[in-house]
N, C-alpha and C positions, 0 to 999 in steps of 0.2 A: 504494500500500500504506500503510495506515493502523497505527500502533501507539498505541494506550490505553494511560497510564500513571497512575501519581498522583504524589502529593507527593516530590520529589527528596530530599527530606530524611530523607521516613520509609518510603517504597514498595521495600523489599525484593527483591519479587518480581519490580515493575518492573524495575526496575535490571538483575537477570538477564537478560531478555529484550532489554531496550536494550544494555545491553555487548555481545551477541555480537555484534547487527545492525551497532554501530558498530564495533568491531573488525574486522567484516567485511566493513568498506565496501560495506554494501547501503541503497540509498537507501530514503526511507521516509518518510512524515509523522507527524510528533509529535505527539500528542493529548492534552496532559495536564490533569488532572480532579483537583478538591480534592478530599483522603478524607474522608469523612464526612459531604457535604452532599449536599442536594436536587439539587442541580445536576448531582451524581457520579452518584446512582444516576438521574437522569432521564433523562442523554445516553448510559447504558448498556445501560439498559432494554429497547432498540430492539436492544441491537448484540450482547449476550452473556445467554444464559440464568440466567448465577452472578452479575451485576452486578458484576464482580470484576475489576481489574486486576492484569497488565497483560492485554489483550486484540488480536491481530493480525487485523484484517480484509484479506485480498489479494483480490480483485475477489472471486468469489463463492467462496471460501474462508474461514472465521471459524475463529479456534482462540484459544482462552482454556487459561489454566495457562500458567506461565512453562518448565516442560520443555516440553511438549508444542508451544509456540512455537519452542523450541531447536528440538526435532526437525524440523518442519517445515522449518525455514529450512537445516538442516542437508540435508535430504533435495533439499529443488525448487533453491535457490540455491547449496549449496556441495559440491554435489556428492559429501556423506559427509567434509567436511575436520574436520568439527569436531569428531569422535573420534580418536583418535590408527590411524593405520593399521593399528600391529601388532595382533594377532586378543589376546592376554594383553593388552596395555595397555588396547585397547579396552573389552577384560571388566572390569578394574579402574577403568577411568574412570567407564566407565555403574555401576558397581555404588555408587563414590565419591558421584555426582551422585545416585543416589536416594536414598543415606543422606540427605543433606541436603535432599532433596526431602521426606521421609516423617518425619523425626529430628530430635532436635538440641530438642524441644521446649521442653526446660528453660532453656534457653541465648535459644532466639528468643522466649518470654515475659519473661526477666528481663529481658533485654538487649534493649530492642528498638534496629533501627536510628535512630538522631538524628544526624546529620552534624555539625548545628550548633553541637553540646553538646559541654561535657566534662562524664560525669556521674561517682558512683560509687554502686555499688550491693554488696548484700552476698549473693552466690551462693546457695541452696541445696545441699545436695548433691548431685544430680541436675542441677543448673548445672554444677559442678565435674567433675562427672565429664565432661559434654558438652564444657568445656571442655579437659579431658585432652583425648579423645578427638579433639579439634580439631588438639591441637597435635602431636599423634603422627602425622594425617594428613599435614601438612604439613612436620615433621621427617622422615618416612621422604620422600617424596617428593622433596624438597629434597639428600635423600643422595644422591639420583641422576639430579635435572635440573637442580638451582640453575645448576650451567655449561653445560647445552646446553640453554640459551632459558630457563631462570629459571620457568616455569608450573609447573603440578604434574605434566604431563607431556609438557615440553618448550618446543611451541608450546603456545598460545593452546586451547584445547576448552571445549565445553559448562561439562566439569567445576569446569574459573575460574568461567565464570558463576555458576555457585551459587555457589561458594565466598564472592566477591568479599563479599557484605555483610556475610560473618562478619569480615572483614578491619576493614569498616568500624566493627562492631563493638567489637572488642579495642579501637579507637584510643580510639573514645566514654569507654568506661570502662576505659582506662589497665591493662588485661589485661597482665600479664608473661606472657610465650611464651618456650620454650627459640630458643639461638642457631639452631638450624635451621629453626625456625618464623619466626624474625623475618626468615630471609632472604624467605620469600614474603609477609609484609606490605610488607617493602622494595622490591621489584620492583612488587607491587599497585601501590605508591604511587606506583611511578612511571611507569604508567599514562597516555598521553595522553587516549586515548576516558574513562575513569576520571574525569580534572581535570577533564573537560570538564562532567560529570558533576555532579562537586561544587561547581566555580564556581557552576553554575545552582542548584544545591540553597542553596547560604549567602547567597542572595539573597533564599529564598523569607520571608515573613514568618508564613506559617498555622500554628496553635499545633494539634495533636494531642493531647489532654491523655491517650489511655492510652498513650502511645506517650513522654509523658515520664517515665521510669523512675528512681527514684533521688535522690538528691540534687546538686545544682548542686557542681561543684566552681570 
């Protein structure tokens, strides 16, 4: 089983896809692809109709889009674990995960993911609101699993996946979140599959110039 991704530093989407798989110790090969070059869309070209990472090839299986990789692997590999069991929590995770599938536009233009940086930038208001709206998920959430397992609904689900590079996000650009929000950045961070993540990403040297937002702090 093959997983397409791109740059650790700035690949978003990637990162979704790759968290769950290592979180949930499913073997897999790593395929990672500079954004923005000949090289990216030419070793794609063959493998995904969107040219678009991240992209899961399993023998003659292909599925590209970073849910629909979750569902997948959630369906054939994990036998349904990675929604929370209860039939309400379930309704509110998946309902959580497409907000941030389909949403949040304002927030993933200004801010895009940078690992390596610490930037700042100066919101719109349609930023700010996304980012209210961030911090409320994560403060209600937190009011009711920070102590059983720390996720946003308990264990580990899809719904982290998305979340996780809004987390990385906040750090980029130094985002104050209320006390109940910072408990799920705090747990985020402390993330083994995550580190593992970022170590490879602070290595990378390839400069993305729409993807550096903001000014150098």
């Amino acid at each position: 089983m093959k997983l397409y991704i791109g740059n650790k530093n700035y690949s978003t989407w990637s990162l979704r896809a790759w968290i769950l798989m290592k979180k949930s110790g499913i073997s897999f090969e790593e395929v990672k692809l500079p954004l923005d070059t000949p090289q990216f869309y030419a070793a794609l070209e063959p493998v995904t109709p969107t040219q678009k990472v991240p992209c899961l090839v399993d023998g003659e299986v292909t599925v590209w889009d970073s849910l629909a990789i979750c569902e997948y692997i959630n369906d054939i590999y994990l036998s349904g674990r990675a929604w929370p069991a209860d039939k309400a929590s379930k309704a509110k995770a998946r309902a959580l995960a497409a907000e941030m599938h389909s949403g949040f536009m304002a927030l993933r233009n200004e801010m895009p993911m940078n690992i390596r940086a610490v930037r700042r930038v100066v919101l719109s208001e349609n930023g700010q609101q996304d980012l209210q709206r961030i911090d409320q998920i994560f403060s209600q959430q937190m009011d009711e699993y920070a102590d059983r397992g720390g996720w946003l609904f308990g264990e580990f689900s899809i719904t982290d996946a998305m979340y996780i590079p809004v987390v990385l996000r906040l750090i980029t650009y130094q985002m104050a979140v209320s006390d109940g929000a910072q408990k799920y950045v705090d747990h985020v961070m402390a993330c083994d599959a995550l580190k593992a993540w970022l170590d490879e990403g602070l290595k990378e040297t390839e400069i993305v110039e729409c993807d550096e937002a903001g000014e150098a702090v």
